[in-house]
Phi, psi and omega in degrees: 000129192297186186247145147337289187286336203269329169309299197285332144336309202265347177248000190347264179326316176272343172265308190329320220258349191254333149326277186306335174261357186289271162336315183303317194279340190270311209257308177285335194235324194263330188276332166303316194264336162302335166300268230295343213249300227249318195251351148101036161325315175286352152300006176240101149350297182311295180301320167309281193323307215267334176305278191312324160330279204295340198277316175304329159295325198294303185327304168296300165311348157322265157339294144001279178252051187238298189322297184297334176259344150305300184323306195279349162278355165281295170330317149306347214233346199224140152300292200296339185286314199319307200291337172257344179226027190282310169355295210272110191232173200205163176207127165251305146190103162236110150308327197270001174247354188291150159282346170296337186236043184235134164283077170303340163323286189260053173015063192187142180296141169296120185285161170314147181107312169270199185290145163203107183286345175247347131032262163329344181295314173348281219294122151287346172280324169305321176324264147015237286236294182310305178291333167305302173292207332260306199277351156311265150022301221260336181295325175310307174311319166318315170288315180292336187261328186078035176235104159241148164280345151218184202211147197251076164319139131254195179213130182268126164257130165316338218258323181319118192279156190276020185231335137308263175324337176271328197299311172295340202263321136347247169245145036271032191252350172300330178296005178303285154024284226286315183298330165263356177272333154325282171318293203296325161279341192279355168281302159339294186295313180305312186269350200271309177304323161304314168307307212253024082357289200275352214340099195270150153268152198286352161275351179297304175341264181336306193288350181269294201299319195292309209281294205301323181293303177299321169282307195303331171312290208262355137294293200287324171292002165280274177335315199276305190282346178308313167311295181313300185247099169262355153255040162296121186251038130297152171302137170314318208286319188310306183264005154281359186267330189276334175280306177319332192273351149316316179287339247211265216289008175258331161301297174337295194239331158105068160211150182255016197275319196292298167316308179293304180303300171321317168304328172297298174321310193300324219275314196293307169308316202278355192258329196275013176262349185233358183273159201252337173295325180223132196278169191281342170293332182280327171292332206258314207282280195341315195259326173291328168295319182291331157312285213294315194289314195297323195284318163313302215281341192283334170284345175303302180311292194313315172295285203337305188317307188292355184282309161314322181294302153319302171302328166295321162249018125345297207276344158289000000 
């Protein structure tokens, strides 16, 4: 009888992909129409117009990367389907496309088994927990300096309950996420298709998909956000920053699960930084208690885990 893991090795791509519409359906589509429905979100126009934007948008970034990742599971199975379409690819969390996870010794991603110091990373619920605490962090210092890179304009209605405006003040715009993380891999895949043509050594790879990966990053995130808030007034250099630095961490690990969160966290710190409900001290206690508790249960894992470990070759 296969194992948990040895199942999801051999189906990676298809429960990732039924994982990833799950979510979509859950955080873009079921919590957005309870704002609007439930907290009465839909008294503000502004809020209708830009939901019905994104959802339509969300659709098309889906598909999308629904496509890339069925192409590439064909690809996998036919030589010949590759050499004419191995290009076109998609990313949801692929270890095997991160930078994070190449060895330049034996030029080749590190397999399960040998040293892989980041290794542990694999896991998107680690992402998740570990990346949660980090971009927290960073949301307090944000609130405390009063500096985010970019910023979601709205329009405040009385009758909008305040657990409406954070949940719109969210989502649905994470899905902007989903067309860059699209672009930036369908870039990946392309020269990694070029590479194994070509047999490119994998830093000839790397020294191409990063700088290309980064103007594309930062072609598709200006023009989009600029469209969506043309009355935004942050500074360019700012939200050119946060899509690089977006573009950057999808190289780092090939997952869109990491991106997609930062983009949420920022949206959230920046909304619970401009609502009159909450002062930045009660934002600064509040998320540090919820930090401190994420950090206790993650020192909790490593030991018990380094603890089995021990009891295990012990018993060898």
């Amino acid at each position: 009888m296969l194992k948990m893991s040895e199942i999801y090795s051999k189906y990676k791509n298809l429960i990732d992909t039924i994982v990833f519409i799950f979510f979509w359906g859950i955080i873009t589509w079921f919590l957005p129409m309870v704002a609007l429905f439930g907290f009465r979100g839909a008294e503000s126009p502004f809020n209708v117009a830009k939901v019905s934007f994104y959802y339509g948008f969300g659709i098309v970034a889906v598909i999308l990367i629904i496509a890339g990742k069925v192409n590439q599971w064909v690809a996998g199975k036919n030589e010949k389907y590759f050499e004419k379409m191995g290009w076109f690819g998609s990313l949801i969390n692929n270890w095997d496309m991160a930078l994070i996870g190449w060895n330049p010794k034996n030029n080749d991603v590190i397999k399960i088994g040998k040293f892989n110091p980041f290794g542990w990373l694999k896991s998107g619920v680690k992402q998740f927990w570990i990346f949660g605490i980090l971009f927290s962090i960073i949301g307090i210092f944000a609130v405390v300096t009063n500096t985010f890179l970019t910023d979601l304009p709205h329009i405040t209605t009385q009758q909008v309950y305040p657990a409406g405006e954070a949940i719109l003040e969210v989502e649905p715009s994470g899905v902007e996420i989903f067309g860059l993380v699209f672009f930036v891999g369908l870039n990946m895949f392309f020269w990694r298709w070029i590479q194994r043509k070509n047999k490119w050594d994998d830093s000839v790879y790397w020294a191409i998909a990063i700088p290309t990966s980064w103007i594309v990053g930062i072609i598709y995130g200006l023009p989009l956000h600029f469209f969506a808030y043309p009355n935004s007034d942050k500074a360019l250099i700012g939200v050119a920053f946060f899509w690089f630095t977006a573009t950057t961490l999808i190289l780092l690990f090939g997952s869109l699960i990491i991106v997609w969160l930062m983009k949420d966290l920022n949206n959230l710190f920046n909304f619970l930084n401009k609502s009159p409900l909450y002062s930045d001290e009660k934002i600064v206690v509040i998320t540090g208690i919820i930090i401190g508790f994420m950090v206790l249960l993650t020192i909790a894992y490593f030991i018990i885990k380094g603890g089995k470990k021990k009891t295990a070759l012990v018993q060898n």
